[in-house]
MINUVO-259587 format. One record per residue: residue number from 1; chain; x, y negated, z of N, C-alpha, C in turn. Coordinates in steps of 0.1 Angstrom, whole numbers, plus 2048, in hexadecimal, padded with zeros to 3 digits. Example, Ala and Ser with C-alpha at 12.3 -4.5 7.8 and 13.67 -1.06 7.14 Angstrom:
! residues 2
NUMI    i  ch   nu   nv   nw  cau  cav  caw   cu   cv   cw
NUMI    1   A  884  839  84E  87B  82D  84E  884  821  84E
NUMI    2   A  880  816  847  889  80B  847  881  800  84F
END
This chain:
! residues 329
NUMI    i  ch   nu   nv   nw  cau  cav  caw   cu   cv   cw
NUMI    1   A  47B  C45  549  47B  C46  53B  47E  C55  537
NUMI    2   A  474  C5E  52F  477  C6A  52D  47C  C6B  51D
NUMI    3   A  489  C71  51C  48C  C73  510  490  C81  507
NUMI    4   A  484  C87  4FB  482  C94  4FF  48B  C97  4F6
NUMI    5   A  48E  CA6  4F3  498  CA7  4EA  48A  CB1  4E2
NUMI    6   A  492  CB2  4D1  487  CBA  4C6  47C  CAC  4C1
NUMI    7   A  47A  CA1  4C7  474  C98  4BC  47A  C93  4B0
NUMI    8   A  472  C95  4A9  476  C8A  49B  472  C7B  49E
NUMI    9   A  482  C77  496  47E  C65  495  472  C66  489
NUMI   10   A  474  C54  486  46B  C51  47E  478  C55  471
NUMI   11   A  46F  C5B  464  479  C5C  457  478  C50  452
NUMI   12   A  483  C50  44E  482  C43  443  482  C48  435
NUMI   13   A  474  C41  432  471  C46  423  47A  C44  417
NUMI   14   A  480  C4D  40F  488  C4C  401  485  C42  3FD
NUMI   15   A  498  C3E  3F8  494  C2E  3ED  48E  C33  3E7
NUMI   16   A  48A  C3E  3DC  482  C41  3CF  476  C3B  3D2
NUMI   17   A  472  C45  3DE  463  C44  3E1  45E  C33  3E5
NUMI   18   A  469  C2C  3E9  462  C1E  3ED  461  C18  3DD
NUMI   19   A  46D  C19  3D5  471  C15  3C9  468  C17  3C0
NUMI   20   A  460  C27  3C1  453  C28  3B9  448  C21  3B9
NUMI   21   A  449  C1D  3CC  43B  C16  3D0  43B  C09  3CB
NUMI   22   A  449  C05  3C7  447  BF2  3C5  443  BF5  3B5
NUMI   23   A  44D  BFF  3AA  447  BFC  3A2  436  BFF  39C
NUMI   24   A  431  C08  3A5  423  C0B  3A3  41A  BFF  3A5
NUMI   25   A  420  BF3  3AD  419  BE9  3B3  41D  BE0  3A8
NUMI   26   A  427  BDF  3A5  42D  BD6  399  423  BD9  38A
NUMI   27   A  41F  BE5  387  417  BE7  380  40A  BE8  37E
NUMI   28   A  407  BE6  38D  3F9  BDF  395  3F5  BCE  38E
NUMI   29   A  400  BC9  396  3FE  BBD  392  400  BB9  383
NUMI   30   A  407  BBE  379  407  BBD  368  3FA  BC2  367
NUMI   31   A  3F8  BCA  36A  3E7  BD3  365  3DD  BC6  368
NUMI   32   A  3DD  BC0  373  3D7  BB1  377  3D6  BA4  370
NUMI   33   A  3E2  BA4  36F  3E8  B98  366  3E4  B9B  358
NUMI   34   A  3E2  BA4  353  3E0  BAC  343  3D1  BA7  347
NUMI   35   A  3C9  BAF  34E  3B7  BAC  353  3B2  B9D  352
NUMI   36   A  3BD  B96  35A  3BB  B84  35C  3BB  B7F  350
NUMI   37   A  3C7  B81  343  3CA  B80  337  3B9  B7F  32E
NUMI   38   A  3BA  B8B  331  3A9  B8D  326  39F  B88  32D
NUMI   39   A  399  B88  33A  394  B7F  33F  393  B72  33C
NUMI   40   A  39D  B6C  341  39D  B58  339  3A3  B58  331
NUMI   41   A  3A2  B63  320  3A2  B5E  316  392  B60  312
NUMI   42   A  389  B69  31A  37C  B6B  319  372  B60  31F
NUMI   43   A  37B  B5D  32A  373  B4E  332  374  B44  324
NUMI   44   A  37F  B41  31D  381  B34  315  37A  B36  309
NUMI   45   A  377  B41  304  371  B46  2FA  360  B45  2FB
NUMI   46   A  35F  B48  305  34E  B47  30C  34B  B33  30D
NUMI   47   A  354  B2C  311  354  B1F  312  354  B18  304
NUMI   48   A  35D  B1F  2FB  35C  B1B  2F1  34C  B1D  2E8
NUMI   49   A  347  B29  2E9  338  B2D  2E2  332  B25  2EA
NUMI   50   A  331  B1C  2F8  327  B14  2FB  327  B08  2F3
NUMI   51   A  335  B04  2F8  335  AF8  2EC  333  AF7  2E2
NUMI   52   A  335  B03  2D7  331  B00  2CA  320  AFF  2C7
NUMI   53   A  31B  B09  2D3  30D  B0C  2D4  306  AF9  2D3
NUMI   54   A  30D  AF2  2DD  309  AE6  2DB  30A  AD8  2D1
NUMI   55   A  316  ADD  2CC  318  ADA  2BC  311  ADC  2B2
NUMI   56   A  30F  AEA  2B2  309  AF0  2A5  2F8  AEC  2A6
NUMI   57   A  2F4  AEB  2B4  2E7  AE6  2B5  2E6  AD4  2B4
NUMI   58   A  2ED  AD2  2BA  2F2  ABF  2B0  2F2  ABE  2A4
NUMI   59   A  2F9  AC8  29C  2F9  AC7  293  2EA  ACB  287
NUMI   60   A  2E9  AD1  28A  2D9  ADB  283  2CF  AD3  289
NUMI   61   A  2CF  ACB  295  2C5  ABC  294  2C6  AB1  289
NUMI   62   A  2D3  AB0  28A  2D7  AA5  282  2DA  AA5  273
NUMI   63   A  2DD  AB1  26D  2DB  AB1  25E  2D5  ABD  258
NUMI   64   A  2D0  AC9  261  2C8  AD3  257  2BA  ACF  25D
NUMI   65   A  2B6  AC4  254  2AB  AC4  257  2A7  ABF  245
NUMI   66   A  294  AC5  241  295  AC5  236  297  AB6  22B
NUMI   67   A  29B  AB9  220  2A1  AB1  216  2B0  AAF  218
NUMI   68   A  2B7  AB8  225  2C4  AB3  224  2CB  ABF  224
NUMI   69   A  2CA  ACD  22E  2D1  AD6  22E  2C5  AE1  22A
NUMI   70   A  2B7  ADD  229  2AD  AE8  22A  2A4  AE1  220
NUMI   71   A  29E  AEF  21C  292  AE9  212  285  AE6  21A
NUMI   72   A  27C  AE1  213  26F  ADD  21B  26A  AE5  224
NUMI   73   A  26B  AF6  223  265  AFD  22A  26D  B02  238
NUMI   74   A  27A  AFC  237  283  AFA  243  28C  B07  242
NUMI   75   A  28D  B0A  236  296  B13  232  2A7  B0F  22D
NUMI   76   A  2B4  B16  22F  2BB  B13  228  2BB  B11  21A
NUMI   77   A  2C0  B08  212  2C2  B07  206  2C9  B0E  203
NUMI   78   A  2CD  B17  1F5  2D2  B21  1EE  2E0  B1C  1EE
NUMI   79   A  2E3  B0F  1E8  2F1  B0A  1E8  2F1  AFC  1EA
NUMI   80   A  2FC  AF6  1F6  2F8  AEA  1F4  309  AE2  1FA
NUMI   81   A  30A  AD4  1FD  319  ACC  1FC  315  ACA  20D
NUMI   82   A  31F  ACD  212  31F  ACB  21E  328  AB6  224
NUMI   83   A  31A  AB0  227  319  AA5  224  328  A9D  22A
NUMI   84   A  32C  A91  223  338  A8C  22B  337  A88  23B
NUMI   85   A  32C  A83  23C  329  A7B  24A  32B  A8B  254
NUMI   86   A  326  A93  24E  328  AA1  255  336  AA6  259
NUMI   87   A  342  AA3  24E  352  AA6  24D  355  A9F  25A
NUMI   88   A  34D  A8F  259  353  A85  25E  352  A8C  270
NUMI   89   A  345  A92  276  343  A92  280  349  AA4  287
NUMI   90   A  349  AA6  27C  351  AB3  27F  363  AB0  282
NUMI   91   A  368  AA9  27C  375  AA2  27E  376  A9D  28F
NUMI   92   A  36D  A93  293  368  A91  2A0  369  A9B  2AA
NUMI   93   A  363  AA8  2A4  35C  AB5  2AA  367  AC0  2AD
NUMI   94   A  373  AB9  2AA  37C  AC0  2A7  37A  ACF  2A2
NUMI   95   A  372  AD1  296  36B  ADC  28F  376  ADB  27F
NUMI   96   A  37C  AE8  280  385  AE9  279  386  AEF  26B
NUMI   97   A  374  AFC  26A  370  AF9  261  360  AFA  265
NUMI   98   A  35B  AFB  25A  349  AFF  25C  346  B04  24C
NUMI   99   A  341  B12  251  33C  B17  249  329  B18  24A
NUMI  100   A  326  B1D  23D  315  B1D  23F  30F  B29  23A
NUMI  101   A  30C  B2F  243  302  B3A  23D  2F0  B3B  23F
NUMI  102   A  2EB  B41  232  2DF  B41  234  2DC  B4B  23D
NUMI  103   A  2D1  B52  23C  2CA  B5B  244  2D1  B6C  23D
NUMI  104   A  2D1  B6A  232  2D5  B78  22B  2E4  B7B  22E
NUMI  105   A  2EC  B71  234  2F7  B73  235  306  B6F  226
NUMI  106   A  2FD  B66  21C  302  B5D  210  30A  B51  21A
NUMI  107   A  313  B4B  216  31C  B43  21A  316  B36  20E
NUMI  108   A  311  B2B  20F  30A  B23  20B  310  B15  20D
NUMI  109   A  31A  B14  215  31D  B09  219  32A  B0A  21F
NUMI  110   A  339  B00  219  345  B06  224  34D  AF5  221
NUMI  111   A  353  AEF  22A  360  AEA  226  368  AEE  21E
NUMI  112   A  36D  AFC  220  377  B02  219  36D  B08  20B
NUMI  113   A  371  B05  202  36A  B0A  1F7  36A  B19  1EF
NUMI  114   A  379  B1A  1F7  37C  B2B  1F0  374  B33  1F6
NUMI  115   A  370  B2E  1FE  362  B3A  208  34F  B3C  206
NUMI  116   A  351  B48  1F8  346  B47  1F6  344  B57  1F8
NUMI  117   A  338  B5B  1F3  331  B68  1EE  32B  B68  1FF
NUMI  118   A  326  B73  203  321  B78  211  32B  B7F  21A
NUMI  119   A  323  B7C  227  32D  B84  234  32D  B8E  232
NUMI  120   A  337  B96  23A  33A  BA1  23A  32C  BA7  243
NUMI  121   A  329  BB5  23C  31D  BBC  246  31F  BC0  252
NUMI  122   A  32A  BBD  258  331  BC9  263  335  BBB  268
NUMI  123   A  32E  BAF  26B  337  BA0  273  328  BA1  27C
NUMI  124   A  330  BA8  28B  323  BA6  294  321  B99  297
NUMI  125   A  32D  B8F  298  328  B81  299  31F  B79  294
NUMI  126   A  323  B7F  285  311  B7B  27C  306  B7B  282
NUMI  127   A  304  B8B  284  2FA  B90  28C  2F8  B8C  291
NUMI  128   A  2FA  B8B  29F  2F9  B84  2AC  2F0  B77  2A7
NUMI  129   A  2F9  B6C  2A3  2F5  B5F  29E  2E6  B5E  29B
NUMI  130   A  2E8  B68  290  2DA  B68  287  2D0  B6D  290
NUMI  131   A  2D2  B70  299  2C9  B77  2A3  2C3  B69  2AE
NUMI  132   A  2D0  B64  2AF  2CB  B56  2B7  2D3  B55  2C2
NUMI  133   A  2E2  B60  2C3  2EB  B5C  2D1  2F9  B54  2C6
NUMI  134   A  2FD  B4D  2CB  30C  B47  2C6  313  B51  2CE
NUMI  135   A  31A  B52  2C1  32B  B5E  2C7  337  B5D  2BC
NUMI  136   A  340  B5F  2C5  350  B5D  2BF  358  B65  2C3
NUMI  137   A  363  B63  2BF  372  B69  2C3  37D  B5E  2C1
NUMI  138   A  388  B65  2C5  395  B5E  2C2  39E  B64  2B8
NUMI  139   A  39F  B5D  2AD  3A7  B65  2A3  3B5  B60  2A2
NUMI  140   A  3C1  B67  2A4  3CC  B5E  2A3  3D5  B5F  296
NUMI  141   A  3DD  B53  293  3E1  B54  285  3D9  B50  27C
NUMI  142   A  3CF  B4D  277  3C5  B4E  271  3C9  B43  263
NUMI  143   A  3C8  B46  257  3C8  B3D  24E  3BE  B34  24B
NUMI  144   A  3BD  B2B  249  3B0  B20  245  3B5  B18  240
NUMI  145   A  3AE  B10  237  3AE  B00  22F  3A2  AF6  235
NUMI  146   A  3A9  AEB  23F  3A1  AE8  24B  39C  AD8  23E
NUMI  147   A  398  ACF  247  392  AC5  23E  397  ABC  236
NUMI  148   A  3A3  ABF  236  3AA  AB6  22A  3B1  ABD  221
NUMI  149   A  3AE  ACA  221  3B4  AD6  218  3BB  ADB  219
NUMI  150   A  3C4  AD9  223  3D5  ADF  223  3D3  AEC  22B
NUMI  151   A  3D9  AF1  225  3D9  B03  22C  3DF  B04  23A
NUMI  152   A  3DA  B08  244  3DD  B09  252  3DA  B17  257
NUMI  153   A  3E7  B1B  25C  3E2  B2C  269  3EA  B20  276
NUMI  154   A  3E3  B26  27D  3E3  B25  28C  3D6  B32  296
NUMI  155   A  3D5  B31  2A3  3CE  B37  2A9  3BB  B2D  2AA
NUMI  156   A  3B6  B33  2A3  3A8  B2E  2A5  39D  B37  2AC
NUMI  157   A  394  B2D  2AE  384  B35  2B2  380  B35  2A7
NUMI  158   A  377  B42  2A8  36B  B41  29A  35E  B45  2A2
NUMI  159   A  354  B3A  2A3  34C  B3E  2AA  33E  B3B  29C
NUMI  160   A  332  B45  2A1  32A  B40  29C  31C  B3E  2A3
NUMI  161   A  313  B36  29C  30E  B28  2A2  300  B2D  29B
NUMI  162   A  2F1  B33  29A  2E5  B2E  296  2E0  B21  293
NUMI  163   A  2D9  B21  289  2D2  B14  283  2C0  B18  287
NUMI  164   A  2BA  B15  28F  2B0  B13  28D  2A5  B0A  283
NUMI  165   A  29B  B16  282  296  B07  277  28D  B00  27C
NUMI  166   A  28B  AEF  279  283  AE8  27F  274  AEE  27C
NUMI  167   A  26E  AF5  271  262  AF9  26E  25E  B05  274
NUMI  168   A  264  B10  273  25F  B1E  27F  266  B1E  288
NUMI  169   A  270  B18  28F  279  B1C  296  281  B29  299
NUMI  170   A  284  B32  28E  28D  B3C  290  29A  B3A  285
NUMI  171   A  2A5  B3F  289  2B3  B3D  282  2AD  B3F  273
NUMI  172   A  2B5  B33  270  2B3  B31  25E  2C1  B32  257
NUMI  173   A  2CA  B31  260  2DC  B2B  25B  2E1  B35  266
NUMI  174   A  2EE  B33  266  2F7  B37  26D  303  B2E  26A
NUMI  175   A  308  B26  272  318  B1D  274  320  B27  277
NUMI  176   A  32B  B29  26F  338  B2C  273  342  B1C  275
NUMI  177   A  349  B1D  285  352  B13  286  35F  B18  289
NUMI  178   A  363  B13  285  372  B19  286  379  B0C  290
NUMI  179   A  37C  B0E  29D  382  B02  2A5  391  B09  2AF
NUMI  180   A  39B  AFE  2AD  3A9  B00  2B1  3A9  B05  2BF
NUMI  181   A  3AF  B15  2C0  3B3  B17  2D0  3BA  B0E  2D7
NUMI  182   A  3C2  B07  2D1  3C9  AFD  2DC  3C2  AF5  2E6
NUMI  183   A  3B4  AF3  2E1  3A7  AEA  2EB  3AA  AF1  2F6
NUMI  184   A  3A5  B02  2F8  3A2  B09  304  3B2  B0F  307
NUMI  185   A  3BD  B0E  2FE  3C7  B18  304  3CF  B11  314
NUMI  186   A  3C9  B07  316  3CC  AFF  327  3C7  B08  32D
NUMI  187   A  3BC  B09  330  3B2  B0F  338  3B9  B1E  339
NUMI  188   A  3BD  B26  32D  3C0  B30  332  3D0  B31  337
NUMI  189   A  3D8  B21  330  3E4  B23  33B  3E5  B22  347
NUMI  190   A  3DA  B18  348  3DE  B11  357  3D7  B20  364
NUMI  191   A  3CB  B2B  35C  3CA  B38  363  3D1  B3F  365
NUMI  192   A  3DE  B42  356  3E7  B4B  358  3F4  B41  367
NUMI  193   A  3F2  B37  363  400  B2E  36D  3FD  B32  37C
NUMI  194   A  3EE  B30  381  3EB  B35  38C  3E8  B3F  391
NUMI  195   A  3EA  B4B  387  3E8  B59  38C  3F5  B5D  38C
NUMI  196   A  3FB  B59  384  40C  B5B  383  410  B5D  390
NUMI  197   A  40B  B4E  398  415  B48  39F  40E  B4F  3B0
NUMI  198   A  402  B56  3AE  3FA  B5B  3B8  402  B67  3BA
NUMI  199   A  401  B70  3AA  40A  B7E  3AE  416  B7A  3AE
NUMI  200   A  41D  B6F  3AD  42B  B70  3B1  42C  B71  3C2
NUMI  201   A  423  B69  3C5  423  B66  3D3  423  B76  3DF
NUMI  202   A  419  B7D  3D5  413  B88  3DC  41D  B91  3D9
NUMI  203   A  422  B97  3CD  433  B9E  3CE  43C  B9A  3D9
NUMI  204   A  441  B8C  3D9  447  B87  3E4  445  B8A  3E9
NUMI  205   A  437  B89  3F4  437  B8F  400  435  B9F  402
NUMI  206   A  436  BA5  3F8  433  BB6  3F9  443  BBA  3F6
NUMI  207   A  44D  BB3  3F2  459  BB7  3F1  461  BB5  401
NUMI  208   A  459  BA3  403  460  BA4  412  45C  BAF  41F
NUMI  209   A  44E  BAD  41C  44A  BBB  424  451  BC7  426
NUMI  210   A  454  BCC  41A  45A  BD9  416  468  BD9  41E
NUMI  211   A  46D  BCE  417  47C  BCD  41F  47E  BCC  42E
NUMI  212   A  477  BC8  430  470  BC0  43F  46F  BD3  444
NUMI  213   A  464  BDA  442  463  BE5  448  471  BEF  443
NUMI  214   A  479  BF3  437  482  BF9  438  490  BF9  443
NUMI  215   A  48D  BE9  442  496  BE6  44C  497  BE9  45B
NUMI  216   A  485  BE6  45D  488  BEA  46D  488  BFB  46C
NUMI  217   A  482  C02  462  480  C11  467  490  C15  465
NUMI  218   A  49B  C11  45F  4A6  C13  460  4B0  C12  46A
NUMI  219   A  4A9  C0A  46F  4B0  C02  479  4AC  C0B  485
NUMI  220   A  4A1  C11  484  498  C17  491  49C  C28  48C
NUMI  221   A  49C  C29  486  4A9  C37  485  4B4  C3A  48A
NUMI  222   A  4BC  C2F  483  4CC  C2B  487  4CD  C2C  496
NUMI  223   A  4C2  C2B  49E  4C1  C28  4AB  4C2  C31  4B0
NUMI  224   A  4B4  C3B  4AB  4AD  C47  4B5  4B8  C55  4AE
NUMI  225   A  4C1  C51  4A7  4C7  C59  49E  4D3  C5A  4AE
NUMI  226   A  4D4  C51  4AD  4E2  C4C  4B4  4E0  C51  4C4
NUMI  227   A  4D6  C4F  4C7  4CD  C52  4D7  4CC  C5E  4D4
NUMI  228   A  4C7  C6B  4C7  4C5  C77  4CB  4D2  C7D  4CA
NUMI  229   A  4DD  C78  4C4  4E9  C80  4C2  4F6  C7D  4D0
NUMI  230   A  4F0  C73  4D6  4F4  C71  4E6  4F0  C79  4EC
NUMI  231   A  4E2  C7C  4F1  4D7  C87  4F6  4DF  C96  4F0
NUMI  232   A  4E0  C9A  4E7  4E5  CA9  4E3  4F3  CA7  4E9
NUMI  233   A  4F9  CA1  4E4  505  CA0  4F1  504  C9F  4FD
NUMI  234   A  4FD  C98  507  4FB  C99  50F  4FA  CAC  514
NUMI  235   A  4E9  CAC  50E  4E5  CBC  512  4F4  CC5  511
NUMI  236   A  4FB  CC3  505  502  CCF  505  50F  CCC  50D
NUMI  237   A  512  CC3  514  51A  CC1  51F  515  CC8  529
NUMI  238   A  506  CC5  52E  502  CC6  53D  505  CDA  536
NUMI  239   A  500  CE1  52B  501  CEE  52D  50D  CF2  52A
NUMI  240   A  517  CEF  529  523  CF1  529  52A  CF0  537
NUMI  241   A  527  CE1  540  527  CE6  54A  521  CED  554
NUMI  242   A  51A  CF3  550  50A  CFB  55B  517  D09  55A
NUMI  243   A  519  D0F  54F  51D  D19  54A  52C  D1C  54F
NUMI  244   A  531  D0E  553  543  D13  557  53E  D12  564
NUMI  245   A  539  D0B  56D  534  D0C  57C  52D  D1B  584
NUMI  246   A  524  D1E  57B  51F  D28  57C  526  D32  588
NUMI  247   A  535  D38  57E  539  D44  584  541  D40  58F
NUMI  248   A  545  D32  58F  550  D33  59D  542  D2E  5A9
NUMI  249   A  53A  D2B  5A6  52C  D2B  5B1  528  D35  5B7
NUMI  250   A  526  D42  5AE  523  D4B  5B1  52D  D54  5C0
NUMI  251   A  539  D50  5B5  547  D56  5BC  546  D4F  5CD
NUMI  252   A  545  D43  5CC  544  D40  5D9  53D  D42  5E3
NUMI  253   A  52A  D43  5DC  521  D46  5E4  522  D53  5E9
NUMI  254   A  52B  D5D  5E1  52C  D6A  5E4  539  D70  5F0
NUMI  255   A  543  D64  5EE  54B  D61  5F7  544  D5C  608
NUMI  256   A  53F  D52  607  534  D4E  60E  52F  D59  61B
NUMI  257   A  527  D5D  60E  520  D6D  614  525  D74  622
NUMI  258   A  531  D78  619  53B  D81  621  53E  D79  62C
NUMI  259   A  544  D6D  62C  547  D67  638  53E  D66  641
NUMI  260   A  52F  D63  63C  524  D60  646  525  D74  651
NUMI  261   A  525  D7A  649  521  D87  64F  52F  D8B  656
NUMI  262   A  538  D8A  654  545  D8E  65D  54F  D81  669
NUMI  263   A  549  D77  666  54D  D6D  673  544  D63  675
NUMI  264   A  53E  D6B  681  531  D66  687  537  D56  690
NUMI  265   A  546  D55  696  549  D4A  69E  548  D3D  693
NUMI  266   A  54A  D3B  682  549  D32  679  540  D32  673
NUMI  267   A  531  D39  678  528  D3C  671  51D  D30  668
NUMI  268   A  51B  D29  675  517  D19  672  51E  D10  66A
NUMI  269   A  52E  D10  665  533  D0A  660  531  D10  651
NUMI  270   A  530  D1E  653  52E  D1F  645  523  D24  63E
NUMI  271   A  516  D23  645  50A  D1E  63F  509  D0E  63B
NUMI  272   A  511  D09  641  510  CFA  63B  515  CFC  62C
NUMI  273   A  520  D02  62F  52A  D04  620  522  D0A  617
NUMI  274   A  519  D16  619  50D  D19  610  507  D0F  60A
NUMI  275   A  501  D0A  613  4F4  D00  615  4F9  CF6  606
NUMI  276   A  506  CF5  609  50D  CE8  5FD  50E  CEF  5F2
NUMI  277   A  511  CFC  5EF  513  D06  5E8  502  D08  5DC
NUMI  278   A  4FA  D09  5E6  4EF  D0C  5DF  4E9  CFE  5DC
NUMI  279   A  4EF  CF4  5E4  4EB  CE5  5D7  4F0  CE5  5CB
NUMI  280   A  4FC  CE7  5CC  4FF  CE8  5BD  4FE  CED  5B5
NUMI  281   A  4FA  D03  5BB  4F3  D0B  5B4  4E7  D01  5A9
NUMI  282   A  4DF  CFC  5B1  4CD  CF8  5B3  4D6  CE9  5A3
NUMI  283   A  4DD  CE6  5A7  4DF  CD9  59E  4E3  CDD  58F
NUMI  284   A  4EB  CE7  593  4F3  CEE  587  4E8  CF5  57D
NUMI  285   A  4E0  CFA  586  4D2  D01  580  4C9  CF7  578
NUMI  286   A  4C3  CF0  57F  4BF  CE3  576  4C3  CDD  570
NUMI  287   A  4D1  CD9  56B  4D9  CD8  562  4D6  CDF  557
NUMI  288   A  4D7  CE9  558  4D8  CF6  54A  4CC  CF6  547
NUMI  289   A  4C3  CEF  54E  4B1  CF2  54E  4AC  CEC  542
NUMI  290   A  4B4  CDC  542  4B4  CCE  53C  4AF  CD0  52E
NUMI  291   A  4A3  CCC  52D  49F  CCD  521  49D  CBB  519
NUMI  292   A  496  CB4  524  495  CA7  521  49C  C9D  532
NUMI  293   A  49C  C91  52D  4A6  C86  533  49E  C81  537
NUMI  294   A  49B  C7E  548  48F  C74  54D  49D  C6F  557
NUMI  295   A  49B  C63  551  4A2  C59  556  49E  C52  565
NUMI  296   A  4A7  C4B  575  49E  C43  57C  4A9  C3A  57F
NUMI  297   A  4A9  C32  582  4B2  C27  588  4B9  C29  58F
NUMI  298   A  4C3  C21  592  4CF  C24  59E  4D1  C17  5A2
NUMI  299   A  4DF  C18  5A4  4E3  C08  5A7  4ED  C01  59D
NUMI  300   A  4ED  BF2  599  4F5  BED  592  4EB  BEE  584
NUMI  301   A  4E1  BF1  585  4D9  BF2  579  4DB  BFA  570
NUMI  302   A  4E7  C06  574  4E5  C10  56C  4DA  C1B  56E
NUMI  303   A  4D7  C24  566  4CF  C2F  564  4D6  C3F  56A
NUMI  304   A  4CE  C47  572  4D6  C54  572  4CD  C5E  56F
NUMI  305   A  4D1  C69  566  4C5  C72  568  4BC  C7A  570
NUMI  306   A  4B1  C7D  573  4AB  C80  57C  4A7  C8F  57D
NUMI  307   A  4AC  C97  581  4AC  CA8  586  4A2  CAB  58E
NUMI  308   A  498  CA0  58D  48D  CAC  593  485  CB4  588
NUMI  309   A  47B  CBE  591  476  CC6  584  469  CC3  585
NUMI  310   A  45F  CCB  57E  44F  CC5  57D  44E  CC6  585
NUMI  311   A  44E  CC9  595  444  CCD  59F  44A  CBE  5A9
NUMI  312   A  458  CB9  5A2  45D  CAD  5AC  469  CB1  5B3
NUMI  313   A  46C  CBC  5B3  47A  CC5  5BD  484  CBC  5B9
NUMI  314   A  48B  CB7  5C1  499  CB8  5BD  4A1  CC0  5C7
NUMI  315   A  4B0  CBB  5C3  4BB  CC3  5CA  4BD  CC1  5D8
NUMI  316   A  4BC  CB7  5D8  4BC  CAD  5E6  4B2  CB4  5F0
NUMI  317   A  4A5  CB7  5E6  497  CBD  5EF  49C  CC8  5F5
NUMI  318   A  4A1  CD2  5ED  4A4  CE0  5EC  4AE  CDB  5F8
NUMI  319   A  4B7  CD8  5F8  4C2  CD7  602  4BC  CD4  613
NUMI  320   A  4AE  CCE  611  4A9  CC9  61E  4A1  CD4  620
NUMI  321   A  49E  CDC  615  492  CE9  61B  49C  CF1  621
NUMI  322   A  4A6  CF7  61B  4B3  CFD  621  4B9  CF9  62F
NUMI  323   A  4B7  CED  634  4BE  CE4  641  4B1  CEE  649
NUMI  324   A  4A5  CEA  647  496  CE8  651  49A  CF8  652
NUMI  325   A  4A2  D01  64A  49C  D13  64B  4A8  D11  654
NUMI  326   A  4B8  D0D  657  4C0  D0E  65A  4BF  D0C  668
NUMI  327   A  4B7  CFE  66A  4B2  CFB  678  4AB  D02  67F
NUMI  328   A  4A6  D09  67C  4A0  D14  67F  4A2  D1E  681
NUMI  329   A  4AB  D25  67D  4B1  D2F  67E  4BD  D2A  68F
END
């Protein structure tokens, strides 16, 4: 196991910086939730123009036809009483009001009776209608006087509805219905209840996540923090002792010296004494060399460091190249 000195651990990223990232995601998901909002109030609204679409075409079978809502030529009538059996099926239809416009955009026919003169020029809904697509909105709050006259605001559709005529068949009328959000507001609870409950799910797990990885990169710091501040102690042991060894090695090998050259009868004895001398020179050296920690086994399952250098030398080796020159000599 080589353990080098001068690596960086892993950083552990600033609370700010994680704290920014949740709330940017947090505002991910509202930005979503806001999208889903208009969405399935746009799905319920779209469901709602179908159904009136099939209403309004039930209905423009069944009473604008001429002598009742149209004149002979399959035209709207200029002014006319919008029939009871009509109140009756619209009650059924849960249709909250109905209004009637000709082709010019005159209001000709209403439940509510305070609702006369023409539409507004600027109501693309008209348009549309009179063109031949049914289209609506959701209006909330809205005041009306529904079929038995009593003044009511709540949240309604106002969708509108073409009348074809049975004689040329192009829009002759335009239906305005006015029908209760409460029909479609399920549909868009029971979308918001399961998207709710989707991104709650998915924050959960991006919070555990988060926690989940701060934790371990903390933890894996704490560690390597702990391992490199052993290691720098280590190093500056071994060169502290490299450094006090140094001079009394010297002293001796130079001591040494002298003896080898002036008493030739202990000469052998104290080339051995070298020989030991320049192992620990060679150890001491390598020591102060130490830049990184390669670890090898010993016994009892401890670890000892290992002093050889790139080429594979160790001290031991050095000491046997020294024996082989000695034997020889």
């Amino acid at each position: 196991m080589v353990k080098k000195m001068g690596t960086k651990g892993p950083v552990l990223p600033p609370l700010s910086l994680m704290l920014s990232g949740a709330l940017a995601f947090a505002i991910f998901m509202a930005f979503s939730f806001a999208i889903e909002i208009v969405f399935l109030r746009t799905a319920a609204v779209s469901i709602a123009e179908t159904e009136a679409q099939f209403m309004g075409h039930h209905l423009g079978e069944k009473y604008f036809r001429p002598g009742i809502l149209l004149d002979s030529d399959g035209n709207i009538v200029s002014k006319t009483v919008i029939p009871d059996t009509l109140r009756e099926e619209m009650a059924v239809l849960e249709i909250l009001l109905l209004k009637i416009y000709n082709s010019s955009g005159k209001i000709v026919a209403s439940t509510d009776e305070k609702y006369v003169g023409m539409v507004k020029a600027e109501n693309v809904n008209f348009q549309a209608a009179l063109a031949g697509t049914s289209t609506g909105h959701l209006a909330s709050k809205k005041y009306y006087r529904n079929l038995y006259g009593h003044e009511v605001q709540e949240d309604l559709l106002e969708i509108y509805v073409p009348i074809l005529s049975p004689v040329g068949g192009s829009p002759v009328a335009v239906l305005e219905i006015y029908r209760p959000w409460h029909i479609y507001a399920p549909l868009v609870k029971y979308g918001l209840l399961r998207t709710t409950v989707g991104m709650a799910g998915v924050l959960f797990l991006f919070a555990i996540t988060l926690i989940v990885l701060y934790h371990w990169a903390a933890k894996r710091i704490v560690a390597e923090s702990s391992s490199r501040a052993k290691m720098e102690g280590a190093l500056a042991l071994a060169g502290a002792t490299a450094h006090h060894l140094n001079q009394p090695l010297m002293v001796l090998t130079l001591q040494l010296e002298d003896l080898l050259r002036e008493d030739e009868v202990h000469e052998e004895d104290y080339r051995l004494l070298k020989c030991e001398v320049d192992r620990i020179s060679n150890t001491v050296r390598r020591i102060s060399e130490i830049t990184e920690f390669r670890t090898v086994p010993y016994i009892a399952g401890i670890e000892i460091v290992d002093l050889e250098d790139d080429k594979g030398t160790s001290p031991d080796s050095a000491l046997d190249s020294i024996d082989s020159r000695q034997n020889r000599v």
